[in-house]
N, C-alpha and C positions, 0 to 999 in steps of 0.2 A: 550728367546731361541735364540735372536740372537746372529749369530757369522761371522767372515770376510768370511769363506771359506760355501760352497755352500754344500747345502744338495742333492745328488746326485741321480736322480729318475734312473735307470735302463731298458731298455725294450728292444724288441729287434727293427729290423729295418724295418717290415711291416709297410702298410697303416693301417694295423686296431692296431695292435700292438702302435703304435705311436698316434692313436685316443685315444685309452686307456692310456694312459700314460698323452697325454694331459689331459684330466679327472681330474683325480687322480693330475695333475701340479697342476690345476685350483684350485680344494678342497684345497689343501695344502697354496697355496697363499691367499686363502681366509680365512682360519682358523687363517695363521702366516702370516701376511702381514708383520711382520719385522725382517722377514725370508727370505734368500731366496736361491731356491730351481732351479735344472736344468737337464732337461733331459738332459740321454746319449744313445745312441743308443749299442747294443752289437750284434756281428754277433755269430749264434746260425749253432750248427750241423742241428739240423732240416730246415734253411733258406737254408744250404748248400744242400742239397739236396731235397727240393722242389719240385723240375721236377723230381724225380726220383721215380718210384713206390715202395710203400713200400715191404718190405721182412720180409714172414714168420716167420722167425726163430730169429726176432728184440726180444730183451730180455724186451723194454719198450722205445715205440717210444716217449713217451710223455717227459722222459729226452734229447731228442735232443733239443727241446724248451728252455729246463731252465737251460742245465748243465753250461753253460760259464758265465751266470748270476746270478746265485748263487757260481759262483766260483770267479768277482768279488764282490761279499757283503761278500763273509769269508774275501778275500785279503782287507777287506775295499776300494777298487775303486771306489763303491755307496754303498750307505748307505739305500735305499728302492728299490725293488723290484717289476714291475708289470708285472705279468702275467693274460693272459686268464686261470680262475679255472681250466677247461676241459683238459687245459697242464700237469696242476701241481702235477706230483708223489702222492700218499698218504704217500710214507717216504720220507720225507726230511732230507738234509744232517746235519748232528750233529751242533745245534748252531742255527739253523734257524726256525723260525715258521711264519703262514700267521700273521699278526699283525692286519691288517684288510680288510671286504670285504666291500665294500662300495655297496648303492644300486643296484640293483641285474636288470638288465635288461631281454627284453621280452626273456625267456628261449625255445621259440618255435622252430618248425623246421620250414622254409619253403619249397613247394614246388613251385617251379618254373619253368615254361614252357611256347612255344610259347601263345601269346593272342588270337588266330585263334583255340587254344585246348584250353584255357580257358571259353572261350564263349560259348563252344559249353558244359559245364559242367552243369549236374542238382546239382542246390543250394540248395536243398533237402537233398542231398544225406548227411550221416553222415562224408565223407571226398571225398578231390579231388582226391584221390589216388584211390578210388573205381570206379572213372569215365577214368583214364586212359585207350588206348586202348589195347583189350588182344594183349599180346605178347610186348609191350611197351618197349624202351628202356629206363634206366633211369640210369642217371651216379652218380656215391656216393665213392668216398674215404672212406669210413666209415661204417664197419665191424657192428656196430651198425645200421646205419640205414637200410645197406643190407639185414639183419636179420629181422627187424620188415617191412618192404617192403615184401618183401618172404614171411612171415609168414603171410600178409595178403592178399596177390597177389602171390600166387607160379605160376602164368604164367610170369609173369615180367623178362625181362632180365636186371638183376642189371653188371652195368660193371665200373670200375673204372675209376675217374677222380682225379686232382692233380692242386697245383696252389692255386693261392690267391684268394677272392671272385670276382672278377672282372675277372679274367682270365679264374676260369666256367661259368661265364655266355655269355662271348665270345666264349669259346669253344661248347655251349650248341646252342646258335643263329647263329654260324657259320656249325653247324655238320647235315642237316637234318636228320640222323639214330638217333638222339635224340631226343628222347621227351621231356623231363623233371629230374629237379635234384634237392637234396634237400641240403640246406643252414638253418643257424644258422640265426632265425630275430634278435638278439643282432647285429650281422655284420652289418646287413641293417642300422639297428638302429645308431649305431658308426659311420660309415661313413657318415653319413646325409642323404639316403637314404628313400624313401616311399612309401609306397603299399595304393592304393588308394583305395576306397570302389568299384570299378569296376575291380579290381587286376594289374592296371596299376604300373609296378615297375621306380619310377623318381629316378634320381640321377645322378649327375656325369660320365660317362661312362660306365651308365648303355646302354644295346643295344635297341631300342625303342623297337621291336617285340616281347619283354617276357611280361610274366605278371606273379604272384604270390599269396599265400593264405597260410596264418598259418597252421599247420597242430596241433591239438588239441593235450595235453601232453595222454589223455588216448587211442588217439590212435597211434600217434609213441612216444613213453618216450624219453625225452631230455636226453644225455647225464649228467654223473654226473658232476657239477658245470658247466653248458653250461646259459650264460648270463651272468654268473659272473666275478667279478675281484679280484684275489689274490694280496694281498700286502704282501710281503716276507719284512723279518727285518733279524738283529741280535738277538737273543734274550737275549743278555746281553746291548742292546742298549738302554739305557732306553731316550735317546731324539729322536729317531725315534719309539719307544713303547707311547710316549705321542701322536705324529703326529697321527700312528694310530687311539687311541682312538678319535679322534676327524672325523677321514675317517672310521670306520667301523659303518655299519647301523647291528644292533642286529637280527634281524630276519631273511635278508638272511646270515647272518653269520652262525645262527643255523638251515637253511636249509642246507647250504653247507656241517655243520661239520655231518650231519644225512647221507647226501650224500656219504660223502668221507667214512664216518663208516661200510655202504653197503661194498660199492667198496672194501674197505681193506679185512671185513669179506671174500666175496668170492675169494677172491684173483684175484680180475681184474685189469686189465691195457687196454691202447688205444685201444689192439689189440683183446680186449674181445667182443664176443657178448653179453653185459650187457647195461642194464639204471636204472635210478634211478634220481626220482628228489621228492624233496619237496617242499611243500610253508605252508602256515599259516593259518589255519583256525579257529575263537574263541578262539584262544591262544591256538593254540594247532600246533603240529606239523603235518601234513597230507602229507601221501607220500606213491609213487608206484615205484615200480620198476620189471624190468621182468628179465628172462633170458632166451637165444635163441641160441637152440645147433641144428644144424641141422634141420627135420624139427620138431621140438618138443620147443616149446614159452611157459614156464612158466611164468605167470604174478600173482602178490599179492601187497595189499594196506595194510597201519596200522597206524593208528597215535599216537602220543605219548605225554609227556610232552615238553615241549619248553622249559626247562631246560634239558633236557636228551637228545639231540639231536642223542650221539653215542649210546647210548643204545637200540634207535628206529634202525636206522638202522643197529646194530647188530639183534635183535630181527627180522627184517623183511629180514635180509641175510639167518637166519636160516631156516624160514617157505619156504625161498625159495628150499633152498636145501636139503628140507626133502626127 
């Protein structure tokens, strides 16, 4: 497979963006060591407006992420693709398909909050969200998790926040009107990051005074493909269609594509209050997903064959919206 000119990885120009990409460098170097392969960095509409709060009326904010990097892989400027799954449209543009998703990271949420409220939490209780105090503020970008927060706390004051992971958590230990926010532990996980058995969050410019705890998939649903990694190709490329196969792991693969099946069915995008996640049980497909319109939370499970992956979650779009 070798050749002179460089196999070109894509991503855009965050810290975790760039951890991912790393990843994905590393696998590929190790499958093709007499290959060789180079990230490039791509500036995205979504990087350009990061600080800006999102707007209603966005048609599919998830294409800010991946329009300019999938616009080089049609131009061939790189030739693979990595995005965060949770970005990545359900239609993608004519020519392109995910090629592979490699190991599927911890899909949880966390919540996060001072260590002086953590402490004081009964480890009893079925989540740390139930031990929040009434009227609580807690900050979340994510129309998703505003929804499932509300739906099990309607005293909560959910208020927006924006920024990379590092930049809520300063704004979270800088604000005391906050109490607590919820993050993606894949993030944690990628940055090198960790949550100790006493809720201590170490890392990097993490702020010493948080602490954090998984929140359970049955009681906030993960985002659809939230831990995962999309590898975008040509689909007429058959020497980055080989790399692939070599970087996709099969079962989160056909958890995602069960995922993304939901998502399509009901017709969601970033801006939906919807979740949906799967994972593997006995060789089988197992997965929940809810929908949350106001105050009215529909939730349903079903699982399926592990060959069928869209069919489950069409099948589990429809029960939802009986």
């Amino acid at each position: 497979m070798s050749t002179d000119s460089p196999i070109i990885i894509a991503t855009r120009g965050s810290t975790l963006a760039l951890a991912q990409a790393s990843l994905v460098h590393e696998a590929c170097r190790t499958s093709f060591p007499e290959q060789r392969f180079e990230v490039r960095t791509f500036k995205t509409t979504g990087d350009r407006t990061q600080t800006e709060a999102p707007q209603p009326s966005a048609t599919n904010l998830k294409a800010q992420f991946t329009k300019e990097i999938e616009e080089a892989l049609l131009r061939r400027d790189a030739d693979l693709a990595v995005h965060s799954m949770k970005d990545l449209p359900v239609a993608l543009p004519e020519g392109l398909v995910i090629g592979a998703v490699p190991l599927r990271a911890d899909p949880r949420d966390v919540l996060v909050l001072r260590q002086r409220a953590y402490r004081n939490h009964n480890s009893k209780s079925p989540s740390a969200i139930d031990q929040l105090t009434t009227g609580a503020t807690v900050a979340t970008g994510s129309v998703r998790r505003r929804a499932q927060l509300l739906s099990r706390r309607p005293d909560l004051q959910v208020v927006p926040i924006r920024g990379n992971v590092g930049t809520r958590l300063r704004k979270l230990a800088e604000n005391p009107d906050l109490e607590a926010t919820l993050l993606g532990a894949a993030g944690f996980q990628r940055l090198g990051w960790q949550i100790t058995a006493d809720g201590t969050l170490h890392g990097q410019e993490v702020p010493k005074e948080l602490a954090g705890t998984p929140i359970a998939p049955e009681i906030v649903i993960p985002c659809v493909g939230q831990g995962a990694i999309a590898v975008e190709v040509r689909e007429d490329d058959e020497r980055t269609r080989a790399i692939c196969h070599k970087l996709n792991h099969f079962e989160s693969m056909q958890c995602v594509l069960a995922e993304r099946a939901f998502l399509r069915a009901v017709g969601g995008d970033c801006q939906s209050p919807m979740a949906a996640y799967a994972d593997i049980e006995t060789n089988r497909i197992r997965m929940r997903a809810g929908l949350f319109s106001g105050e009215e939370a529909k939730r349903a499970n079903s699982s399926g064959a592990i060959e069928e992956p869209e069919a489950l979650g069409k099948s589990l779009a429809s029960k939802l919206m009986d």
